[in-house]
Structure formats: C-alpha cells, structure tokens
C-alpha positions as CSV (number, residue, x, y, z in Angstrom):
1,X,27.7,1.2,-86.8
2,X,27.3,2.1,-83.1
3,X,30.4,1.3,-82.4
4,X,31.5,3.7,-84.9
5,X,29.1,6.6,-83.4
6,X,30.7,5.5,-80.2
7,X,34.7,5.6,-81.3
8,X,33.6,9.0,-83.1
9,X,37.6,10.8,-82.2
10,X,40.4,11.4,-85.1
11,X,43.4,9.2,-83.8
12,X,45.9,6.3,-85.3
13,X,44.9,3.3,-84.2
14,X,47.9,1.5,-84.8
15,X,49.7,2.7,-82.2
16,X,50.5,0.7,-78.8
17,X,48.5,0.7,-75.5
18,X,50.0,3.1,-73.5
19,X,50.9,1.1,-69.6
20,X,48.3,1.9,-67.3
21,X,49.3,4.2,-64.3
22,X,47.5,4.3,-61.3
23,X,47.8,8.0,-61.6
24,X,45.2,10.2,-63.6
25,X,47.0,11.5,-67.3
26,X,46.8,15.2,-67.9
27,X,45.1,14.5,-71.4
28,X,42.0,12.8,-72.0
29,X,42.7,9.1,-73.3
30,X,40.2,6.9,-74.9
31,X,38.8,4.2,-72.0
32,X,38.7,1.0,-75.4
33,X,42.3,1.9,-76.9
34,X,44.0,4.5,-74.7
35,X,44.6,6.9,-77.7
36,X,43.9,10.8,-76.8
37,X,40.7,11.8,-77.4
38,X,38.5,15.1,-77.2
39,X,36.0,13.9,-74.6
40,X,36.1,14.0,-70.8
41,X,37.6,11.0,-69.2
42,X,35.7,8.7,-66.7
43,X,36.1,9.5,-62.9
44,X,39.2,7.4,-61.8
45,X,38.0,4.0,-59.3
46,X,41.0,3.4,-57.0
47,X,42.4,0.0,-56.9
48,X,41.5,-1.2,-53.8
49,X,43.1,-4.7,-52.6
50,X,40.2,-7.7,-51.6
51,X,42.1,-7.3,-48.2
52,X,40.8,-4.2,-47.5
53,X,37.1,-3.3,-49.2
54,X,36.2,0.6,-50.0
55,X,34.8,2.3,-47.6
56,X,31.6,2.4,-49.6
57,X,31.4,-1.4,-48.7
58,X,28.5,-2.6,-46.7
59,X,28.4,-6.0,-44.9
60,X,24.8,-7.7,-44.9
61,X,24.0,-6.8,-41.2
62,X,25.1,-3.2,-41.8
63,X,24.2,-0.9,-38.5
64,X,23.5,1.7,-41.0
65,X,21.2,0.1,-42.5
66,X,19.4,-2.1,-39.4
67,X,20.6,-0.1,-36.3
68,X,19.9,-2.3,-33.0
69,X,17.5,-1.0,-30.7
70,X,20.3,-1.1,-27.7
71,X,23.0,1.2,-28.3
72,X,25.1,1.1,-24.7
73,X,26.5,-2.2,-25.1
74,X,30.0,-0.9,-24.4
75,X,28.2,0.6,-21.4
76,X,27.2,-3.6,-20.2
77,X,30.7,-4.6,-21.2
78,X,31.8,-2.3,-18.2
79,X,29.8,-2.6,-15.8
80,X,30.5,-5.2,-13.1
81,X,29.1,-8.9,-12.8
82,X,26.0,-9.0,-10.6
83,X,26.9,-11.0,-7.9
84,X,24.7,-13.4,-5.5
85,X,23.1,-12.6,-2.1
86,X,21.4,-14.2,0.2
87,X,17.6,-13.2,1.0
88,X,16.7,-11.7,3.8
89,X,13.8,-13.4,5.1
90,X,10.5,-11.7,7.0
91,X,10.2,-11.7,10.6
92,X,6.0,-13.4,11.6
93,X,4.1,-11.8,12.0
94,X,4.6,-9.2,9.2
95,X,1.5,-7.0,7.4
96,X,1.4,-7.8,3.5
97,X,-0.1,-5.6,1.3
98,X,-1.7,-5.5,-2.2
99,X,1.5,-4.9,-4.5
100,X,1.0,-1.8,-6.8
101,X,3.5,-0.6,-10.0
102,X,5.9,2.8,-9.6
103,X,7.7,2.8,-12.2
104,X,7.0,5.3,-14.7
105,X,10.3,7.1,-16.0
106,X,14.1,6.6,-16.7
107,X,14.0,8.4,-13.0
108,X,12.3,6.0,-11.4
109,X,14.1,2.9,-13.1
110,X,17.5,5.0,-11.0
111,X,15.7,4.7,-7.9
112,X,15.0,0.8,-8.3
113,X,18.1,-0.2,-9.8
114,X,20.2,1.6,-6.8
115,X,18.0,0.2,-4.2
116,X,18.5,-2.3,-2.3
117,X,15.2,-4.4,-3.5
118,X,16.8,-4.2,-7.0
119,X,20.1,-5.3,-6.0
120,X,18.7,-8.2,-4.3
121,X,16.4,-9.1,-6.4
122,X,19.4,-9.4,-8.8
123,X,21.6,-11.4,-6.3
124,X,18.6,-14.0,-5.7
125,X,18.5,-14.4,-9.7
126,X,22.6,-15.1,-9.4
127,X,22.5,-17.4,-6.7
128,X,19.7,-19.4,-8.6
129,X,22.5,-19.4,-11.4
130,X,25.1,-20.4,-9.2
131,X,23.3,-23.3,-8.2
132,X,22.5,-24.8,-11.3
133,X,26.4,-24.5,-11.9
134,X,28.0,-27.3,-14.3
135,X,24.7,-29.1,-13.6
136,X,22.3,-31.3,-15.6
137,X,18.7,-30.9,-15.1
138,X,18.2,-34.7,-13.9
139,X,21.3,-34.1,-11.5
140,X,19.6,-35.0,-8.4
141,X,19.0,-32.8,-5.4
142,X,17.7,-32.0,-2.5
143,X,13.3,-31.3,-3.6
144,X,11.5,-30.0,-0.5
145,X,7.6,-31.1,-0.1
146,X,6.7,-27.4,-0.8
147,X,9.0,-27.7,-4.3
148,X,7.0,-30.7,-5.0
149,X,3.8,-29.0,-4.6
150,X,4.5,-25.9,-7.0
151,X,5.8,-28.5,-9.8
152,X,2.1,-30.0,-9.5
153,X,0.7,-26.4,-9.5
154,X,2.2,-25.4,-13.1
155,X,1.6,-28.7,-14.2
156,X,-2.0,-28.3,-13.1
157,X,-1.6,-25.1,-15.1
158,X,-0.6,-27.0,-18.5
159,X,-3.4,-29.3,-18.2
160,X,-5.5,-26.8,-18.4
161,X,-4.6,-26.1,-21.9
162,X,-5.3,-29.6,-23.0
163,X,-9.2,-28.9,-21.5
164,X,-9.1,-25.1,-23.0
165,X,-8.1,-25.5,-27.1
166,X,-7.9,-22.8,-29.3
167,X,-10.3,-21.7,-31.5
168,X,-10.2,-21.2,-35.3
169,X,-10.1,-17.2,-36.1
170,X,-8.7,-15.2,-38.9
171,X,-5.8,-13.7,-37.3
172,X,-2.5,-15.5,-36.4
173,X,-1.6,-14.3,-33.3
174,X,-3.3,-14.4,-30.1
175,X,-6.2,-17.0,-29.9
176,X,-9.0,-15.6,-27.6
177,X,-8.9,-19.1,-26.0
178,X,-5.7,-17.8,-24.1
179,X,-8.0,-15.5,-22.1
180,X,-10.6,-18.3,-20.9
181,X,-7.1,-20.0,-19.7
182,X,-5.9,-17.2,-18.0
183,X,-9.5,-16.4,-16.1
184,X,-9.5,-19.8,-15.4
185,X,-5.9,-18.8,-13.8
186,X,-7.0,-15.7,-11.7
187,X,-10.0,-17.3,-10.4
188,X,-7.9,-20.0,-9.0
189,X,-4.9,-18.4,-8.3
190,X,-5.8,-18.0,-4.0
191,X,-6.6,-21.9,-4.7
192,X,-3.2,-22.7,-5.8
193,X,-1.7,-20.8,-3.7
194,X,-3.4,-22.5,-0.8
195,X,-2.1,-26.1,-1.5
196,X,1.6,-25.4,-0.5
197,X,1.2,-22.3,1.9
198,X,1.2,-22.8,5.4
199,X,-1.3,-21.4,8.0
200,X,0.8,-19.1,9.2
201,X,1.3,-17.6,5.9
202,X,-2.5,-17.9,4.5
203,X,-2.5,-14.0,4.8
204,X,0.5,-13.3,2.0
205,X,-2.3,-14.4,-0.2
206,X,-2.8,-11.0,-1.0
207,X,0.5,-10.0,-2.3
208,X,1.9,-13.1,-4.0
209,X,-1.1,-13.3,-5.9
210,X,-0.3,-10.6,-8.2
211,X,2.7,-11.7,-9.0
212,X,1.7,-15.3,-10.0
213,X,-1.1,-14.1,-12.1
214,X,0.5,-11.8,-14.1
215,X,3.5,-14.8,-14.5
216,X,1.9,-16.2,-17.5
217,X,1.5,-13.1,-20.1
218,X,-1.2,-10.3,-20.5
219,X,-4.9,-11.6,-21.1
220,X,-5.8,-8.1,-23.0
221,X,-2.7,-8.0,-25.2
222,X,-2.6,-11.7,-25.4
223,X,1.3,-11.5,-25.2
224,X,3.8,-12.4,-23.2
225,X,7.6,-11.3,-22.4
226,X,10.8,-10.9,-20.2
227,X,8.7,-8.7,-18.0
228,X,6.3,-11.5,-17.5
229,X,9.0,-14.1,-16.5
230,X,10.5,-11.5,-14.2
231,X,7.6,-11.3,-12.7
232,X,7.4,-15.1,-12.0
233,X,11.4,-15.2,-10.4
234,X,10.1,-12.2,-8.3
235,X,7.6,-14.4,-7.5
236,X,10.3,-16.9,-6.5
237,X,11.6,-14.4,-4.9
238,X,8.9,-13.6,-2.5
239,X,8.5,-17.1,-1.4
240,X,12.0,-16.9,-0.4
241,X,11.8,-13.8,1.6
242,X,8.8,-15.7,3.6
243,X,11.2,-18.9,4.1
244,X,9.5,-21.3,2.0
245,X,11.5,-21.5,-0.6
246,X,15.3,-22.2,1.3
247,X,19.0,-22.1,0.0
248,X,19.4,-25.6,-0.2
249,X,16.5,-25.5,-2.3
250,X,17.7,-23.3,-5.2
251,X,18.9,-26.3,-7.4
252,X,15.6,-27.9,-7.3
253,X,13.5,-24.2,-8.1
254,X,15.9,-23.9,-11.1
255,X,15.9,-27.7,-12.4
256,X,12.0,-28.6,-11.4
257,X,9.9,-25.6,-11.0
258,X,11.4,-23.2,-13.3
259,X,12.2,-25.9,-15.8
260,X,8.0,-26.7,-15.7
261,X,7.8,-23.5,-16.0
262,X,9.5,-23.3,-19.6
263,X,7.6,-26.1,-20.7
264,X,4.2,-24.3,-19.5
265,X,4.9,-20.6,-21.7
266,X,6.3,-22.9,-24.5
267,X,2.9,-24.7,-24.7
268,X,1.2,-21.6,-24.1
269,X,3.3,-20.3,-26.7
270,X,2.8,-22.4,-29.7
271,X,-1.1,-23.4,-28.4
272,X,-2.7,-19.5,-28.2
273,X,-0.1,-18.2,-30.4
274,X,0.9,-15.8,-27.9
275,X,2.4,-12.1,-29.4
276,X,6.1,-11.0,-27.9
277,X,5.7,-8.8,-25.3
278,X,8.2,-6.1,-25.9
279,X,10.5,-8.0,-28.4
280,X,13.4,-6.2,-29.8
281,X,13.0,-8.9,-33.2
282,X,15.9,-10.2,-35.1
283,X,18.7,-8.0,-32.4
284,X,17.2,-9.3,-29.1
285,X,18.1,-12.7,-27.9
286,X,14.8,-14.5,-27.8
287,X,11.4,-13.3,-28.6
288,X,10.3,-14.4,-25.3
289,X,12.8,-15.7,-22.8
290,X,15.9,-14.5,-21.0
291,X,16.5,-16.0,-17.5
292,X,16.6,-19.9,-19.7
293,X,19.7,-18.5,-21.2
294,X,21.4,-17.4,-18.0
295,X,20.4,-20.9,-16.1
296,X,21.3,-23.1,-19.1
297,X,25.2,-20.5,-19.8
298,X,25.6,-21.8,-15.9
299,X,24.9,-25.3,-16.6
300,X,27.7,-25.6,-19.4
301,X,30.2,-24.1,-17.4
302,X,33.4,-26.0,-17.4
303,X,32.0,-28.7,-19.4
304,X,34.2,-30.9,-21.1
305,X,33.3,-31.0,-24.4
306,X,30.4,-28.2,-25.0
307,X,32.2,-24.6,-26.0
308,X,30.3,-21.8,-27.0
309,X,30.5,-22.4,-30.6
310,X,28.9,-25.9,-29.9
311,X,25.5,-24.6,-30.5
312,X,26.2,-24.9,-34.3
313,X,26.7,-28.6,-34.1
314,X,23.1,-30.1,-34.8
315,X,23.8,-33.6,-32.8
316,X,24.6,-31.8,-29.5
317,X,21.4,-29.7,-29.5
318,X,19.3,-32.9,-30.3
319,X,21.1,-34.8,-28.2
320,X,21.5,-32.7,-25.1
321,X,19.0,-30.5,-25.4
322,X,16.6,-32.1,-22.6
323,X,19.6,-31.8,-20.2
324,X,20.5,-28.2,-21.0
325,X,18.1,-25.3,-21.3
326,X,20.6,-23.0,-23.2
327,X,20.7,-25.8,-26.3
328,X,16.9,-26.2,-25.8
329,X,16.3,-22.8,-26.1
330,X,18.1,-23.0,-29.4
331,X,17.3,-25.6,-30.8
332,X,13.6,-24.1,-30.6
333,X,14.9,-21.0,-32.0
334,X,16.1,-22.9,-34.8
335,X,13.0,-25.2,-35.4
336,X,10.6,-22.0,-35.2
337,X,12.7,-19.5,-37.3
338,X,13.7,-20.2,-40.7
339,X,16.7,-19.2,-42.6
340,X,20.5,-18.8,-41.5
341,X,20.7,-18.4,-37.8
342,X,23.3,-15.5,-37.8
343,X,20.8,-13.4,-39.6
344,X,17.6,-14.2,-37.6
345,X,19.7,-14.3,-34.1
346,X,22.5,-12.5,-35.0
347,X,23.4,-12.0,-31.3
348,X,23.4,-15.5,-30.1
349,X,25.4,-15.9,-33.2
350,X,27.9,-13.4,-31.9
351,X,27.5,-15.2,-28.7
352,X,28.7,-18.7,-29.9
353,X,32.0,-16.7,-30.5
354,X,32.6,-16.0,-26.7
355,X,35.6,-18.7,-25.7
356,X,33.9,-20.0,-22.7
357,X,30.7,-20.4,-20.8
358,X,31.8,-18.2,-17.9
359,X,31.7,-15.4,-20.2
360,X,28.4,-16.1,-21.8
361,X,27.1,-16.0,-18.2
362,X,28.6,-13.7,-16.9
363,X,27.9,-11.3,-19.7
364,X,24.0,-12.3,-20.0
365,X,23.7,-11.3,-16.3
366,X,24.8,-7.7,-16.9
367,X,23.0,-7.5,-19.9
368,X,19.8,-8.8,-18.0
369,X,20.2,-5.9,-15.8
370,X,20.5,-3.7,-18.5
371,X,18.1,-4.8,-21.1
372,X,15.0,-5.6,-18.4
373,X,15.7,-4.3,-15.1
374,X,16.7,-0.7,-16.3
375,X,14.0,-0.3,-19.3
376,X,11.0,1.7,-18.0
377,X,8.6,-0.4,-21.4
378,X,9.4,-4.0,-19.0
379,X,9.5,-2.0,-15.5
380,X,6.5,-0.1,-15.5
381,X,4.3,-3.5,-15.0
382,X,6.4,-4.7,-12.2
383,X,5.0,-4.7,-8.6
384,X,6.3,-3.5,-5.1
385,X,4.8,-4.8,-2.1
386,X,6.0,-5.5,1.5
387,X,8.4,-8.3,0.0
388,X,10.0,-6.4,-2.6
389,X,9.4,-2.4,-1.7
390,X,9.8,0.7,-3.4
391,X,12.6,2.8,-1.7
C-alpha cells in the first residue's frame, strides 16, 4: 500500500527504462522506473571516479577539522640547517652573575634568535649532534673525570626517587611527592655542583645553579617540557663556556650524561606522573622531549640497515632500542599511548616517510629552532647570565 502512495503518478509501466545520461533530462522522470512523472526530480550526484574523491571528501586527520597548532611549516622547510660552532670559552677571572628571564614578547624572541648567544647556543646543540654521528651509545670514547662526576650526579638524582615515592591522591597527574624531590634538589644543588667544580670556578655557583635546578620540570606546576630540557643543554652549555666540558668531550655529554639524563625525566616521568609542560598533544612530536630525537636522527645516519620507515618494524625498536635514543623514544611512545601510531603521532608518522636520516636531522634541527627557541610560551622561562647574555 505504501508503495502505491509512493508510485502515486499516471504512466505505462510497460514501457522500457530509458538509458541513463549523465546529463539532467528536461522532464521530470520517475527515480524507481524512469517514466515521466509530475514531481520534482532529485538533485543530480555527479559521478565521481574512486581515483579522484568529491571535494566534499574528508580524510580522518582533516586540517579542517583538527588544525595543528604550528602553521609556518613551509616557513622551517626554508629556512637553512643550523650549523655547529665552537664555544667560546671565558677568560679567569670573569664576574658571574645571578641569571634572570627577558623574554616576554614575539620582539624579544627577534632579539635572541638574531643574537649571537642564540646562534651559539644553537651551534653547541649541533656540534653535540655531530658528535654522536652514526654512533651507538656503548661506542666508546674519550670520558673525562669531570664527565664521570656529573653521570654520578644525575644518578644521585634518580636515587632519590627510590627514597622519595609517591603518594596515593585522587588526581592523576602530578603527585606532590615530586615537590619533596625537587626541594630535596634545590637544597642541594651548590652541593652537586661542588663535587666536579674546580676552585677556581667555585664562584659560577651562582649562575649555573639556576639553570640545573630548573633542568628537572616546575615544582608548582608539577610539569615538565622542552623548555625544561633546554634549560639543562644550556646548562651544558655553560660548563662549556667555562672549559670544563671540552670538544673532545661532546660524544661522551651526548652518550653518558645526557643519555642519564633521559633515563632520570623518564623515571620522573612515570614515578610523579609529571603534566607536559607546553605540549602541543597529538601534532607535537613528543609530549616531553625534543633534543632525544635530534641525537638519536644523528646516530642512524648512514646506517646500513635502519631507514626512516624502520620505526614501524617492532623487532628493531626492541632490539635496538638501548643503542638508539630515536627508537627508544618510540618505542616508549608506543608502550605509553594506545591506538594506531599515525593518529596519536601523526608527525613522527609523517616523519618515517622522510628517505634518509640526514633529512630527519636535519629537518628536526630547524624545527627545534622554530618550535622552542622562537616561541615566547618556552622562552619566557629561559635565563641570561654572564655565560649566555641578553644582547
């Protein structure tokens, strides 16, 4: 009966269909038997091939519907490849002073990025890249007394946790245990500092401290992000300008002490439950972590064997995960973060697509100077002392 009250038009049904035409007809026609009839007909659908969708198609990451937070990436693509320089070291005896922040504005962020502080703060991260080149991290190499010493430092810092646990609260993230830790750390912080500095540099005390305390995330916030390991290669960085960290000692800073260093956030990490300082979610490439990425795209340069794309291949990150920090970082990613990896790190999936490991590290240093060095949110924490000045 309804389909009667549906087919409700005067026509001889015995005629044949009429050949489709891609074309609309003049006349109404029936859309069940093609016949005329006296209502409207539908709106035409164009035929569109499976080779090319409608535009009204949208792909499951559509920027229309989750737009990235960074929109200058063609900007990165140009801009040139940091390149290394060496450190120009202090001249004893030299005046330190309490570091203090200055950045507060996209103008200020200019003035760093075109100083020359900026430029070689950016050149000492490269040359620590460099020097980890096509490297393993139980390659051995040349580990100065004073190297030694800061290893046993951090790893002073990660028993601390074991004496510190966390305790049991209603919220998830940030366990207030993480700020007995980092008290612990600032009250002991001219202490550490004291078993590998020589007399002659006792008095730097005061502005390398700063920069080592504030290393290990925020104590208010409980968080911790790219700003916060910046801070720590800056602090790198200012033991280089005094001399006690050397050139020949770059391998070692990158494959003992920054490698501990990994290990100590990652513990702190998982332990206190520590918020993402600053995280730009499923479009930034870690939650936490950027320099690991650039170290560990250095390391796989030129290997045989290990492309890119390798990172899909779950053997390789089990297997060689202990000797790369680019596979450890994702095979953490991967352990911590459920689902398919191209739509919870959709750029390191992109990334996997890159042909070699030059590329990948090439590309992650301008986009390190882009996506933390010039954004005033990571910036305005960062200190300026003798050792690294404000211009």
């Amino acid at each position: 009966m309804e389909e009667t009250q549906e087919h409700n038009h005067n026509h001889n049904h015995n005629h044949q269909d009429p050949p489709r035409s891609s074309t609309a007809t003049l006349s109404p026609t029936c859309v069940k038997c093609g016949g005329p009839c006296s209502f409207p007909p539908p709106p035409v659908q164009s035929q569109w091939s499976e080779i090319s969708p409608p535009p009204i198609y949208r792909p499951i990451r559509s920027p229309a519907i989750n737009l990235p937070p960074n929109t200058n990436s063609q900007a990165i693509i140009l801009a040139p490849v940091p390149q290394s320089q060496k450190v120009p070291t202090i001249s004893l005896p030299h005046t330190f002073q309490s570091p203090s922040k200055k950045i507060q504005s996209p103008d200020d962020i200019r003035k760093f990025i075109n100083s020359d502080s900026s430029k070689n703060f950016l050149g000492f991260v490269v040359a620590l890249s460099e020097s980890i080149r096509a490297r393993k991290i139980s390659d051995s190499c040349h580990e100065s007394t004073t190297l030694k010493k800061i290893v046993s430092v951090i790893e002073g810092l990660v028993h601390w946790i074991e004496e510190i646990p966390p305790v049991q609260q209603s919220s998830r993230y940030g366990n207030i245990s993480y700020r007995t830790w980092h008290s612990r750390l600032v009250e002991n912080s001219e202490n550490l500092m004291l078993q590998f500095l020589p007399d002659n540099l006792k008095s730097s005390m005061v502005e390398i401290v700063p920069y080592f305390t504030d290393s290990f995330g925020n104590a208010s916030r409980i968080d911790y992000g790219t700003g916060h390991e910046t801070n720590f290669a800056a602090w790198l960085y200012c033991l280089a300008r005094m001399g006690i960290i050397e050139e020949v000692d770059y391998q070692a800073v990158v494959s003992r002490v920054f490698v501990k260093y990994i290990e100590l956030m990652r513990k702190l990490q998982s332990v206190y439950n520590l918020e993402p300082a600053g995280s730009h979610g499923v479009w930034g490439l870690d939650d936490y972590h950027f320099l690991p990425f650039i170290f560990g795209s250095s390391q796989l340069i030129d290997h045989k064997y290990m492309k890119p794309k390798s990172i899909h291949n779950e053997d390789i990150l089990e297997n060689f995960s202990n000797e790369y920090m680019y596979l450890s970082c994702i095979l953490l990613i991967k352990k911590v973060k459920k689902g398919l990896f191209a739509e919870h790190s959709p750029l390191l999936d992109d990334i996997s697509g890159v042909p070699n490991w030059n590329k990948v590290n090439s590309g992650l240093l301008k986009m390190y100077r882009a996506e933390v060095l010039e954004k005033v949110p990571i910036m305005q924490h960062f200190l300026f002392g003798s050792l690294i000045q404000w211009e």
